[in-house]
Structures are given as C-alpha cells and as structure tokens.
PDB file as gemmi writes it, atoms N, CA and C in Angstrom:
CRYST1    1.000    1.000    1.000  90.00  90.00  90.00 P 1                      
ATOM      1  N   UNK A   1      64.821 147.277 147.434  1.00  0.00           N  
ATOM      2  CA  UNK A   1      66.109 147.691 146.927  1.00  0.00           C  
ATOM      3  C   UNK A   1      66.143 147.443 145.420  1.00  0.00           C  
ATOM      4  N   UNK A   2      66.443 148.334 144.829  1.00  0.00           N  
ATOM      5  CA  UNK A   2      66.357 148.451 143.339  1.00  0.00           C  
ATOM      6  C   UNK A   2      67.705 147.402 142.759  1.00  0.00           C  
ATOM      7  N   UNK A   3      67.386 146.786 141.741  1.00  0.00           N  
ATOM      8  CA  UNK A   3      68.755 146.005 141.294  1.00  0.00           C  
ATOM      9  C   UNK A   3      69.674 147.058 140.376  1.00  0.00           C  
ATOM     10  N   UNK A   4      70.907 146.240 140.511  1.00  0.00           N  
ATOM     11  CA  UNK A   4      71.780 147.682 139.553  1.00  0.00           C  
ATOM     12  C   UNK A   4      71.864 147.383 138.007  1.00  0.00           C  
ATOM     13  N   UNK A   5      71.605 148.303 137.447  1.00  0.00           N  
ATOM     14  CA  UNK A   5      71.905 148.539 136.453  1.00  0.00           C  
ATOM     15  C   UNK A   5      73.045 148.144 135.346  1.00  0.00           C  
ATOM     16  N   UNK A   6      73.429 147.321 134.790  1.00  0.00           N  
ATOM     17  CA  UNK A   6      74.528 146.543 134.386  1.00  0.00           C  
ATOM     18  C   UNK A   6      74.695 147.994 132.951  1.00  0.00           C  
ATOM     19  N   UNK A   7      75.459 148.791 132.860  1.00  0.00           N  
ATOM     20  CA  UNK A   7      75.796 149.531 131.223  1.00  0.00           C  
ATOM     21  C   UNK A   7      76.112 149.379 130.282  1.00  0.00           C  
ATOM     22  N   UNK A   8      76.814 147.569 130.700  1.00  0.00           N  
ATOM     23  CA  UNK A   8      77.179 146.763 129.149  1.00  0.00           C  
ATOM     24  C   UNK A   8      76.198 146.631 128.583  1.00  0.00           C  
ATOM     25  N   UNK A   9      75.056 145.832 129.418  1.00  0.00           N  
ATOM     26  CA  UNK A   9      73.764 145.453 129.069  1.00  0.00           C  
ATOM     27  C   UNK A   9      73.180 146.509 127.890  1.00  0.00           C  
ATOM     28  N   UNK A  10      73.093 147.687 128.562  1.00  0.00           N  
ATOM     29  CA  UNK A  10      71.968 148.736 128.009  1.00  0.00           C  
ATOM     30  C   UNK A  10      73.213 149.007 126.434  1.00  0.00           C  
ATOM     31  N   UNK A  11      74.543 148.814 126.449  1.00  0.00           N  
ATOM     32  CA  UNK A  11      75.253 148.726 125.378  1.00  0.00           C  
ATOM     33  C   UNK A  11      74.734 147.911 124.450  1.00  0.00           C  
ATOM     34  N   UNK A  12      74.817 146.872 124.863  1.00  0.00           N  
ATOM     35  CA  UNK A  12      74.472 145.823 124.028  1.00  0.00           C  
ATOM     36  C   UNK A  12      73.094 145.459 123.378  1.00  0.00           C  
ATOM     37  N   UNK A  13      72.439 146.147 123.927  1.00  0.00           N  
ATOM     38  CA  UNK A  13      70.871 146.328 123.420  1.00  0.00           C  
ATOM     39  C   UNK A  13      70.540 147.634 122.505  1.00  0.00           C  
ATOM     40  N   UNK A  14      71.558 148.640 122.840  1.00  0.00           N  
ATOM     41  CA  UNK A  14      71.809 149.492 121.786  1.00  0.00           C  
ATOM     42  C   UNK A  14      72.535 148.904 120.652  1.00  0.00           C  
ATOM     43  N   UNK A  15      73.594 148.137 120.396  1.00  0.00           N  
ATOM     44  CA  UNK A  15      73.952 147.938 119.227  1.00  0.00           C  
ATOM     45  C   UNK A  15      73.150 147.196 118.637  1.00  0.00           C  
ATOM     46  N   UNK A  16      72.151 146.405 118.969  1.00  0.00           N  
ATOM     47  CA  UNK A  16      71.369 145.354 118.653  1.00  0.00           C  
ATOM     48  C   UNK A  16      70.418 146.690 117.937  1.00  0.00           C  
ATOM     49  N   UNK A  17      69.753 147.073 118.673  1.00  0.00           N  
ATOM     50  CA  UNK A  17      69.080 148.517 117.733  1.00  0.00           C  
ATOM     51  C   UNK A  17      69.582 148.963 116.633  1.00  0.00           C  
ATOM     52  N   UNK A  18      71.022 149.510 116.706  1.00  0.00           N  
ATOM     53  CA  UNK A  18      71.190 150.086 115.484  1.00  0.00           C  
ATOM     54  C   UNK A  18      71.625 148.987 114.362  1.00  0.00           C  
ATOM     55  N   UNK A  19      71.764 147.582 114.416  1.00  0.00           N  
ATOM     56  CA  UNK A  19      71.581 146.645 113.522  1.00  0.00           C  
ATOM     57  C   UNK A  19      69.829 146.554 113.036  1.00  0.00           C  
ATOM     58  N   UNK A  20      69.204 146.557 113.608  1.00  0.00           N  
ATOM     59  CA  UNK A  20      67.839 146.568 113.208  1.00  0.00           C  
ATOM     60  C   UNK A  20      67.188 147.618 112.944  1.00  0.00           C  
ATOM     61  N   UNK A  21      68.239 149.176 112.793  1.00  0.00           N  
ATOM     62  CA  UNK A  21      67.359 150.285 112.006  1.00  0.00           C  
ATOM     63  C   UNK A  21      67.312 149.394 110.903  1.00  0.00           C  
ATOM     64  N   UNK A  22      68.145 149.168 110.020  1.00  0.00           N  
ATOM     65  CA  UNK A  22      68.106 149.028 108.470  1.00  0.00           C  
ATOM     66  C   UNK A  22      66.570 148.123 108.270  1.00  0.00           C  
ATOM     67  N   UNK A  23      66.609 146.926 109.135  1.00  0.00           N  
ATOM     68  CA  UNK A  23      65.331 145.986 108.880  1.00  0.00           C  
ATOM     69  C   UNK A  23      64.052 147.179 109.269  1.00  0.00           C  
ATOM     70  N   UNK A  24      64.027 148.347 110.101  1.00  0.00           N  
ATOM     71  CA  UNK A  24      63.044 148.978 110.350  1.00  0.00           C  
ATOM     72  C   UNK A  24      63.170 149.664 108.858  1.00  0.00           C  
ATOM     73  N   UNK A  25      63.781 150.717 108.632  1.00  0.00           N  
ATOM     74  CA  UNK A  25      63.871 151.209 107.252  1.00  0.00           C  
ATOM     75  C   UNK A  25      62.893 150.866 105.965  1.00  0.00           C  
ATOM     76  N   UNK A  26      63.707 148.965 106.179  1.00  0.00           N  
ATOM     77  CA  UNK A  26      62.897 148.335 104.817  1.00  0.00           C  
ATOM     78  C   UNK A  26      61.196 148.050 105.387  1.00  0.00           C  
ATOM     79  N   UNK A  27      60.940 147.669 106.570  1.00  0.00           N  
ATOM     80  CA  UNK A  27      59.774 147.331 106.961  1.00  0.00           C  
ATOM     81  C   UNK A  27      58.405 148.353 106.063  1.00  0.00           C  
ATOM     82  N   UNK A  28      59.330 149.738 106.679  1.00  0.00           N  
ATOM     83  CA  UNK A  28      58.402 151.265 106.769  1.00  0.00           C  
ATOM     84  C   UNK A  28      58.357 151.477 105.703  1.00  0.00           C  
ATOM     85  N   UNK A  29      59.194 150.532 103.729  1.00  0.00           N  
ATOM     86  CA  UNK A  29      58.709 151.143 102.897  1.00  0.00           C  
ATOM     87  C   UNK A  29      57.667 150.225 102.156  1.00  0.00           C  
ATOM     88  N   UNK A  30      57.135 149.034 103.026  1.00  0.00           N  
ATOM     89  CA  UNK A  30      55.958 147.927 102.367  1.00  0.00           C  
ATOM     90  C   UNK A  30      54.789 148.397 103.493  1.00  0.00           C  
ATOM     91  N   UNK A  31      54.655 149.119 104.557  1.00  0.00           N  
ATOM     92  CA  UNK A  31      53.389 149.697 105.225  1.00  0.00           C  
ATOM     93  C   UNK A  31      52.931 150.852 104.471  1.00  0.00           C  
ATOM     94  N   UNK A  32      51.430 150.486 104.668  1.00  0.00           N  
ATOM     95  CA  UNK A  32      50.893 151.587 104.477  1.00  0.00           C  
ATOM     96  C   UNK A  32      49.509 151.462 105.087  1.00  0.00           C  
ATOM     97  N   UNK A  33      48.511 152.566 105.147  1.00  0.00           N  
ATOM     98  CA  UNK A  33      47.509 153.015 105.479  1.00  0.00           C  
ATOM     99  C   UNK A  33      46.507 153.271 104.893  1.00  0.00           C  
ATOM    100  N   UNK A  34      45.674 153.416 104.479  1.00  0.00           N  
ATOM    101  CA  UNK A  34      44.194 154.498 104.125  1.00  0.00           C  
ATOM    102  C   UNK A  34      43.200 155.100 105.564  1.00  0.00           C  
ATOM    103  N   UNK A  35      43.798 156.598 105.478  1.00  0.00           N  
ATOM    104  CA  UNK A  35      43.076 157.752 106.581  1.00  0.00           C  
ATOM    105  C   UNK A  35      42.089 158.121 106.056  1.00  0.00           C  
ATOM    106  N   UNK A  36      40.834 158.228 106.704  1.00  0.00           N  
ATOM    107  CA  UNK A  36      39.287 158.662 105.710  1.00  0.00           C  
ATOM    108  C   UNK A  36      38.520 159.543 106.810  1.00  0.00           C  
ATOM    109  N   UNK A  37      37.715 160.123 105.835  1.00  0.00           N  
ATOM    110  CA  UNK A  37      36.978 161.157 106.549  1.00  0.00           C  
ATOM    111  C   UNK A  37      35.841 161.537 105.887  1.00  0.00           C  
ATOM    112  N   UNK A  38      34.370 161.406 106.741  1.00  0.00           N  
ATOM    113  CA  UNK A  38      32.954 161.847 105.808  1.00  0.00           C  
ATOM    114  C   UNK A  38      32.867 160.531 105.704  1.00  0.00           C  
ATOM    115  N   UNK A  39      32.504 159.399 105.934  1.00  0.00           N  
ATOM    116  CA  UNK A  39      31.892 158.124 105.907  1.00  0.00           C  
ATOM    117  C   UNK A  39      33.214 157.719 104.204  1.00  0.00           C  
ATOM    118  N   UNK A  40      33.960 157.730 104.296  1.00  0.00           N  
ATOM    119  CA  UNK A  40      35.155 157.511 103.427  1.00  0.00           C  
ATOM    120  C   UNK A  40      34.854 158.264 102.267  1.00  0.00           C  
ATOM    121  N   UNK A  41      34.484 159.832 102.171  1.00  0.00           N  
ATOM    122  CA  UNK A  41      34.227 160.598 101.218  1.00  0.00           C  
ATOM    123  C   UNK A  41      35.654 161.129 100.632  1.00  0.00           C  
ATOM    124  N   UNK A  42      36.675 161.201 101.588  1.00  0.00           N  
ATOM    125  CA  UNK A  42      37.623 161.841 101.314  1.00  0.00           C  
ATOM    126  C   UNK A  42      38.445 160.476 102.092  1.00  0.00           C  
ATOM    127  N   UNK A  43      39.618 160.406 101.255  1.00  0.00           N  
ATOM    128  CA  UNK A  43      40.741 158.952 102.004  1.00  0.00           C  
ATOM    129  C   UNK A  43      41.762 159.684 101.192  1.00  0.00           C  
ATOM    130  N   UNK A  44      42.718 159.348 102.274  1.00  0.00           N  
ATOM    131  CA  UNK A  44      44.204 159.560 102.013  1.00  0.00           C  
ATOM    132  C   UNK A  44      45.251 158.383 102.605  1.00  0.00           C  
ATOM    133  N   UNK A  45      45.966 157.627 101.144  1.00  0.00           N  
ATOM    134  CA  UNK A  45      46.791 156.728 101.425  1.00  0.00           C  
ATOM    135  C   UNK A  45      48.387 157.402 101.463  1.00  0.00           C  
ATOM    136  N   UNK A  46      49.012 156.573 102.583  1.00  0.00           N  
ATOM    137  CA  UNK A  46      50.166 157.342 103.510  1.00  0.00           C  
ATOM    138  C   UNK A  46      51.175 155.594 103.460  1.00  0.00           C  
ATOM    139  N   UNK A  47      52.408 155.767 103.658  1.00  0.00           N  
ATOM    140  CA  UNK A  47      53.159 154.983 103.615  1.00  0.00           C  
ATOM    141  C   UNK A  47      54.122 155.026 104.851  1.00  0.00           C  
ATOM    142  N   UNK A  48      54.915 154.260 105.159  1.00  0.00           N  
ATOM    143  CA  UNK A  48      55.388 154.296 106.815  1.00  0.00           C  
ATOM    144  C   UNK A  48      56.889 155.328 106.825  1.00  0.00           C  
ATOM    145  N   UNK A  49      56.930 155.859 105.845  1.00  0.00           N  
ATOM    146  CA  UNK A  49      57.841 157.207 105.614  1.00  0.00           C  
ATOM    147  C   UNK A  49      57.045 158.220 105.467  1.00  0.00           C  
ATOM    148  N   UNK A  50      55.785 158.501 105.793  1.00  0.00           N  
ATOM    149  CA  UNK A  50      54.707 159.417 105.811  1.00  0.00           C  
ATOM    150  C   UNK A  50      54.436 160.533 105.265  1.00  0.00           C  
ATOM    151  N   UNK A  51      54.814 159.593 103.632  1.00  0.00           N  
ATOM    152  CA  UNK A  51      54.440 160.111 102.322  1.00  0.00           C  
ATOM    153  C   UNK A  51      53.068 159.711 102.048  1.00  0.00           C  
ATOM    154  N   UNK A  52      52.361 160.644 101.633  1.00  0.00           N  
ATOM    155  CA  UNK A  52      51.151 160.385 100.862  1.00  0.00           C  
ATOM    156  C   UNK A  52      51.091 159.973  99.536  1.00  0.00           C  
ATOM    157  N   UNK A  53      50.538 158.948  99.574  1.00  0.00           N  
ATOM    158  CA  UNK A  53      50.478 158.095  98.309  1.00  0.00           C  
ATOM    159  C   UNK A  53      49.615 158.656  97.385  1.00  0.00           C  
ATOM    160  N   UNK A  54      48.542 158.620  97.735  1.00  0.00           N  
ATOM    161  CA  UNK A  54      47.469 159.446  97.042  1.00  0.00           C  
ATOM    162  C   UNK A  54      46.309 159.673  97.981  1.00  0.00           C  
ATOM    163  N   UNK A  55      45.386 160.525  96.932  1.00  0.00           N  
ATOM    164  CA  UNK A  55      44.082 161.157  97.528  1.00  0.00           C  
ATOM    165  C   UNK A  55      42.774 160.737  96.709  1.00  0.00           C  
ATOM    166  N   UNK A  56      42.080 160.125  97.527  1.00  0.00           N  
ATOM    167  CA  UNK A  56      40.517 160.090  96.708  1.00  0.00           C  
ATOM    168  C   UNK A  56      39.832 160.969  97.398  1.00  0.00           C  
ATOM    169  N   UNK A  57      38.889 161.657  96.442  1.00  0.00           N  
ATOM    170  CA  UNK A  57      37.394 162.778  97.082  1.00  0.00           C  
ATOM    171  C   UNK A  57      36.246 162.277  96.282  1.00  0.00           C  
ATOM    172  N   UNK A  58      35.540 161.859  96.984  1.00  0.00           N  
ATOM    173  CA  UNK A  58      34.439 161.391  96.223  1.00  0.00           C  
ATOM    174  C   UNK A  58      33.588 162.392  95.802  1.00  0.00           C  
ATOM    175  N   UNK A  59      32.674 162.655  94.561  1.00  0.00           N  
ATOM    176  CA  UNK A  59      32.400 163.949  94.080  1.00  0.00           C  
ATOM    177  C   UNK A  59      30.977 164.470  94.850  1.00  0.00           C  
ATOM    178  N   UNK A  60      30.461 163.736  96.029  1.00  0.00           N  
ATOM    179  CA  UNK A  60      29.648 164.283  97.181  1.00  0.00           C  
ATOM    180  C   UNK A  60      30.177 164.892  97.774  1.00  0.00           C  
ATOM    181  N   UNK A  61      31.491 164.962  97.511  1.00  0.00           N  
ATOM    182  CA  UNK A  61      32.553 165.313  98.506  1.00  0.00           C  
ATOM    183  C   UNK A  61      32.570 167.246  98.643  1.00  0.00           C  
ATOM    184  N   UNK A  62      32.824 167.193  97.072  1.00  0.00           N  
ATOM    185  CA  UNK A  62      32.702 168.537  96.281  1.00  0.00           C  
ATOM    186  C   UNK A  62      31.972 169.243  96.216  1.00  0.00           C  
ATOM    187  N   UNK A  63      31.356 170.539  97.077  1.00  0.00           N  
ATOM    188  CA  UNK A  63      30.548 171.158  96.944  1.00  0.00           C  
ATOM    189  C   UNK A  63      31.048 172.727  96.665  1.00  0.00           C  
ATOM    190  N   UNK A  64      31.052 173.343  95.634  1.00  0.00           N  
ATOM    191  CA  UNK A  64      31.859 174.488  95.205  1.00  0.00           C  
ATOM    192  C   UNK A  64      30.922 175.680  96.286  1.00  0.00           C  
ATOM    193  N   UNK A  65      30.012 175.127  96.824  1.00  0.00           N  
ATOM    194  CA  UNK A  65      29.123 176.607  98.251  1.00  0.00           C  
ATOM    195  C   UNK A  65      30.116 175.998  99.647  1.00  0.00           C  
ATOM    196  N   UNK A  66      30.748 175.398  99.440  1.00  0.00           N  
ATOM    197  CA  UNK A  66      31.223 174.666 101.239  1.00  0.00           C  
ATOM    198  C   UNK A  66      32.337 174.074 100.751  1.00  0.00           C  
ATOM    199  N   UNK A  67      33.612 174.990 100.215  1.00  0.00           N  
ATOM    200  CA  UNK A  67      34.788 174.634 100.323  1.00  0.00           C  
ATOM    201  C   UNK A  67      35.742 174.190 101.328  1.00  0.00           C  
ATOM    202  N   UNK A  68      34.828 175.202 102.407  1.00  0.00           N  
ATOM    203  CA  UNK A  68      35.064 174.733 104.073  1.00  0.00           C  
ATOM    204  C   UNK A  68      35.109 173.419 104.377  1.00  0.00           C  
ATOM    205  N   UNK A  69      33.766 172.877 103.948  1.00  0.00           N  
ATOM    206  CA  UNK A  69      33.583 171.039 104.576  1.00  0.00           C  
ATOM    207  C   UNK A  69      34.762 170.293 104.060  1.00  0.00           C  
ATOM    208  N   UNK A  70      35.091 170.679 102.409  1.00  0.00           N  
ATOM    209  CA  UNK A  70      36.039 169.750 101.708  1.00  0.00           C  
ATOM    210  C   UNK A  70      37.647 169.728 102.152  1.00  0.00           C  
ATOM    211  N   UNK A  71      37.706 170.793 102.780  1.00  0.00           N  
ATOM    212  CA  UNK A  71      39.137 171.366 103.817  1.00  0.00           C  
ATOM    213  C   UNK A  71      39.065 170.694 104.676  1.00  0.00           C  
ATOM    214  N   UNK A  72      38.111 170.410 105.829  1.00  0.00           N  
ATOM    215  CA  UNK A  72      37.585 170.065 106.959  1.00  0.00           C  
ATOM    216  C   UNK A  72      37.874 168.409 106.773  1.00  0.00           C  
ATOM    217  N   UNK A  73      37.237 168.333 105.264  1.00  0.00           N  
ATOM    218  CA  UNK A  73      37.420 166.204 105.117  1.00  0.00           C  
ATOM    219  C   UNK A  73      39.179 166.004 105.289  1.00  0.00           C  
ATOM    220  N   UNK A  74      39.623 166.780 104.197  1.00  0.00           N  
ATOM    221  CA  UNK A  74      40.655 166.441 103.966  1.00  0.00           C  
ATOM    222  C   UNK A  74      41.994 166.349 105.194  1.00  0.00           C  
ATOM    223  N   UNK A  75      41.792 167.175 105.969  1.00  0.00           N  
ATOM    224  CA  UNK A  75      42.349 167.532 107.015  1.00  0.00           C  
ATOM    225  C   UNK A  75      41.943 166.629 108.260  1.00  0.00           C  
ATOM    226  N   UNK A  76      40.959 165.930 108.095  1.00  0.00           N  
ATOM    227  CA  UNK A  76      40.555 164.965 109.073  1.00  0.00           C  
ATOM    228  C   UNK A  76      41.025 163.554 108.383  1.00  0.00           C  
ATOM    229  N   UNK A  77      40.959 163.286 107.500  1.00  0.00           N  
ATOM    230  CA  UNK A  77      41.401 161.739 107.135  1.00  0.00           C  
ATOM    231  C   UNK A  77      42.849 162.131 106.615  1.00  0.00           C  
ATOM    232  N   UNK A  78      43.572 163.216 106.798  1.00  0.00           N  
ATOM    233  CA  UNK A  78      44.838 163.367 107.095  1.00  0.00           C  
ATOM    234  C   UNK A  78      45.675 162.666 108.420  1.00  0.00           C  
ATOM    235  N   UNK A  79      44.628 163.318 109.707  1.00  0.00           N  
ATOM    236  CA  UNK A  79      44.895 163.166 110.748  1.00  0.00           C  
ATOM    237  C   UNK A  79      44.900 161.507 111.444  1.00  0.00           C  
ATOM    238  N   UNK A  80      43.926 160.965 110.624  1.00  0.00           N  
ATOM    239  CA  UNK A  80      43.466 159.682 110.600  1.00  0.00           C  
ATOM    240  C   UNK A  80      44.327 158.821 110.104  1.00  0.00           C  
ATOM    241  N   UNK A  81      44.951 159.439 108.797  1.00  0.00           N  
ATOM    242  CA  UNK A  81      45.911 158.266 108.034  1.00  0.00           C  
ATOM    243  C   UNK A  81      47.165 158.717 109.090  1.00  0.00           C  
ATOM    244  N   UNK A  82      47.315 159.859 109.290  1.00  0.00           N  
ATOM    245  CA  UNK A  82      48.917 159.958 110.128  1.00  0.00           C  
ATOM    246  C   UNK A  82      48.843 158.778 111.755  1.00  0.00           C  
ATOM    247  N   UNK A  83      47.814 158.725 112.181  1.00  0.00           N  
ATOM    248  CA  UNK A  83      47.784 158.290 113.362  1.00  0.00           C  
ATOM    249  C   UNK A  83      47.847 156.736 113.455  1.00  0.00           C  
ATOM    250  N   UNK A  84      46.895 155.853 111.963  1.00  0.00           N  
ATOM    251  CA  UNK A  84      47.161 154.975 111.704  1.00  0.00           C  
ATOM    252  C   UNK A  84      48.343 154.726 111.484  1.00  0.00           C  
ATOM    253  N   UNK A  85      49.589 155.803 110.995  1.00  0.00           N  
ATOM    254  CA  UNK A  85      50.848 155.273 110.300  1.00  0.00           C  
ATOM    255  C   UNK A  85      52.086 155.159 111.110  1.00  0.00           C  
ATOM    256  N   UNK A  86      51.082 156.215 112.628  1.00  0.00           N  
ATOM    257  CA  UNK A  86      52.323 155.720 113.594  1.00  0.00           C  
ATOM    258  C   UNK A  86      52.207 154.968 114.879  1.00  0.00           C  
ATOM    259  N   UNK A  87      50.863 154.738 114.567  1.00  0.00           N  
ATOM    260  CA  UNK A  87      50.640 153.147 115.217  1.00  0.00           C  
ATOM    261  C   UNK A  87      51.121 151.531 114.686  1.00  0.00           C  
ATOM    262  N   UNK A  88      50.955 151.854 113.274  1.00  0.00           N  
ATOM    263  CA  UNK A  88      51.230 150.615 112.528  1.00  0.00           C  
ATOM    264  C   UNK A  88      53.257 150.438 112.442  1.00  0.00           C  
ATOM    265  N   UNK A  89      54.075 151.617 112.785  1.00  0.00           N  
ATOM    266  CA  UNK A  89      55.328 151.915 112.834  1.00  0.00           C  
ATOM    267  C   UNK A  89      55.747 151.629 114.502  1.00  0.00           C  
ATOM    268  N   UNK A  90      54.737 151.641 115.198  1.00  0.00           N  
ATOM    269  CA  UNK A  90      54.785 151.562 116.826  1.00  0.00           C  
ATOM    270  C   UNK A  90      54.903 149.917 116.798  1.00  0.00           C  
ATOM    271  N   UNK A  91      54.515 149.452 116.323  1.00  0.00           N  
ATOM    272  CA  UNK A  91      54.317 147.943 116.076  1.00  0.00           C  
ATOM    273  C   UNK A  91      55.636 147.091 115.441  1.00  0.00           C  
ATOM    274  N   UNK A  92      55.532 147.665 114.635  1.00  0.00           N  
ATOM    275  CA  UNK A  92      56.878 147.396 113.955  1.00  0.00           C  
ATOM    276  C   UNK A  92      58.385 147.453 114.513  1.00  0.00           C  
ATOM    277  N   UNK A  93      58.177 148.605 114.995  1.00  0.00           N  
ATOM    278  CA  UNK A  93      59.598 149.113 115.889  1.00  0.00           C  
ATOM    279  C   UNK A  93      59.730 148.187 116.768  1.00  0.00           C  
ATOM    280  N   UNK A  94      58.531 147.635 118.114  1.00  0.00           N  
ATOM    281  CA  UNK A  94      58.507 147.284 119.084  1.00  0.00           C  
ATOM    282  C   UNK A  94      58.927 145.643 118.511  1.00  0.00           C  
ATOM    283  N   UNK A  95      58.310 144.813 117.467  1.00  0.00           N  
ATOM    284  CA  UNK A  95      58.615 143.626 117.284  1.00  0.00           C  
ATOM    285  C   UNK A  95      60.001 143.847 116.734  1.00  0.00           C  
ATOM    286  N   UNK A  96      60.716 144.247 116.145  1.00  0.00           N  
ATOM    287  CA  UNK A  96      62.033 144.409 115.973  1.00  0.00           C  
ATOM    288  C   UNK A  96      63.148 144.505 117.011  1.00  0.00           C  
ATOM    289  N   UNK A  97      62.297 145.066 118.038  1.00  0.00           N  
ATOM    290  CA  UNK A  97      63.435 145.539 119.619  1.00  0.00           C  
ATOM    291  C   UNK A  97      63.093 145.034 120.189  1.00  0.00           C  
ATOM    292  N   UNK A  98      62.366 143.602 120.175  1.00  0.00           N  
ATOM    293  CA  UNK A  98      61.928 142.980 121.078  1.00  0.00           C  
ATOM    294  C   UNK A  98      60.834 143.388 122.313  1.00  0.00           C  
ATOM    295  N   UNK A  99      60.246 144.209 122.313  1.00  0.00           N  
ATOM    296  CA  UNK A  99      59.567 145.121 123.571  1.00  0.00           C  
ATOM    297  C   UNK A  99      60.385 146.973 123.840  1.00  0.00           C  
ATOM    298  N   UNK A 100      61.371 146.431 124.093  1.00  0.00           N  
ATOM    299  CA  UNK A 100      62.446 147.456 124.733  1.00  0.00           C  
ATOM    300  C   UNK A 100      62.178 148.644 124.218  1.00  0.00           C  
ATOM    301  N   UNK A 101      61.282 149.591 125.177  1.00  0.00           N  
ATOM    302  CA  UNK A 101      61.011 150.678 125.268  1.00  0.00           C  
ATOM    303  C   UNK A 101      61.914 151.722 124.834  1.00  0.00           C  
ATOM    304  N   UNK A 102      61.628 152.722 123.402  1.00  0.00           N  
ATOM    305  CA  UNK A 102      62.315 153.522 123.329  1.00  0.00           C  
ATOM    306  C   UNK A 102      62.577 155.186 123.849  1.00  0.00           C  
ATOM    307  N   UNK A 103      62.739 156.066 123.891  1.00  0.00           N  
ATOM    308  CA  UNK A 103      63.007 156.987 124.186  1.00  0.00           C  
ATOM    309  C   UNK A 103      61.293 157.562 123.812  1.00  0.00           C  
ATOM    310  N   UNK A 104      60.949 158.301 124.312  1.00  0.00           N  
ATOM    311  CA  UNK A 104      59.860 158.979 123.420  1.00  0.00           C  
ATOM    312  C   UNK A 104      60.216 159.941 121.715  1.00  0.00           C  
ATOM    313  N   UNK A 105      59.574 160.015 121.182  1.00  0.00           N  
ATOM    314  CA  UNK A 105      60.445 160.556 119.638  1.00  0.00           C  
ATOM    315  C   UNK A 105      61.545 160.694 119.153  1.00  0.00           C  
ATOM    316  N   UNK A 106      61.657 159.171 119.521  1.00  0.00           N  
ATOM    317  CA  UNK A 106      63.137 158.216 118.790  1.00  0.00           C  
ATOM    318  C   UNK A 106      63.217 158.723 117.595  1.00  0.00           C  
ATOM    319  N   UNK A 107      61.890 157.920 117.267  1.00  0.00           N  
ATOM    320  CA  UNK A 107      61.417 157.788 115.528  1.00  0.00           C  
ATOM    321  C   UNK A 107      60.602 158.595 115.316  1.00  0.00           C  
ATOM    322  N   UNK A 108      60.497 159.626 116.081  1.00  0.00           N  
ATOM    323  CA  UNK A 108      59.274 161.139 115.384  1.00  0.00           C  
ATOM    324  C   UNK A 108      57.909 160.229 115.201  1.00  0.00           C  
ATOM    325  N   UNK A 109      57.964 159.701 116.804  1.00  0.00           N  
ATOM    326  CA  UNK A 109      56.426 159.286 117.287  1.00  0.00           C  
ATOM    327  C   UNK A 109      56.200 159.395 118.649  1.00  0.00           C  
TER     328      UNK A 109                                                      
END                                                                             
C-alpha cells in the first residue's frame, strides 16, 4: 500500500526551491568548463550560463585542404564542453535541493 502523499509537503519543498534559484543563479556564474577535441587541438571554455568564454585552435589544428576536420574539432569539443556544463549544473542543482528530483528540463537539462 502506497503511503499518501501529504501537498503541503511537496509545497513546502517548492518554496524552499524557489529560495535557492537565486543561490543556483550565483553558483552557475563561478562554473565553468574546458570542452576539447583532437587530443585538445581545439578547446572551448563555456560557463554554467552556457556562454562560451573562449576558443583555442591549435595551429595543427588548421589545415586550409581540410576545413572539414577543423568544423568537425570544433563542433566536437563544443559538444564536450556543453555536456561537461550540464553535468557540472546537475550537481549543483541537486546539492542545493538537497537530492529532490526535479522535473526533467526544469533547468534546460
């Protein structure tokens, strides 16, 4: 038999949330990342508002016959820094809410 559900409860754990967006807010603007790609030929640093900070290409990187590969880097340590940035935000969220499972793309993760 399933226990019941108390709705104050799930109230009260919501307001507790929306007191701790603001501490999430400030958290997400001191994270950050470096996403890399090509043995770190190409890195892209990303911040937990999943702005790109900047871009390094290392000049092996650059081959003016295979503009393709340099698309290919960039677009992969894109994918790399984004995934790091919403793992490292998955973390964050969860120690802030104590565990308490959110919705799936609460936070556009």
């Amino acid at each position: 038999m399933a226990a019941a559900v108390n709705p104050f409860d799930f109230l009260k754990q919501f307001g507790n949330i929306q007191e701790r967006m603001s501490d999430i807010q400030n958290r997400l603007q001191g994270i950050s990342v470096v996403g890399s790609a090509g043995g770190d030929m190409v890195q892209i640093e990303m911040n937990g508002h999943m702005q790109v900070l900047g871009v390094r290409i290392s000049a092996e990187a650059v081959d003016p016959e295979d503009i393709t590969m340099l698309q290919d880097l960039l677009q992969a340590a894109f994918s790399d820094a984004l995934f790091k940035i919403k793992e490292k935000i998955r973390e964050e969220v969860s120690s802030l809410t104590g565990g308490l499972n959110l919705p799936p793309g609460l936070l556009g993760l």
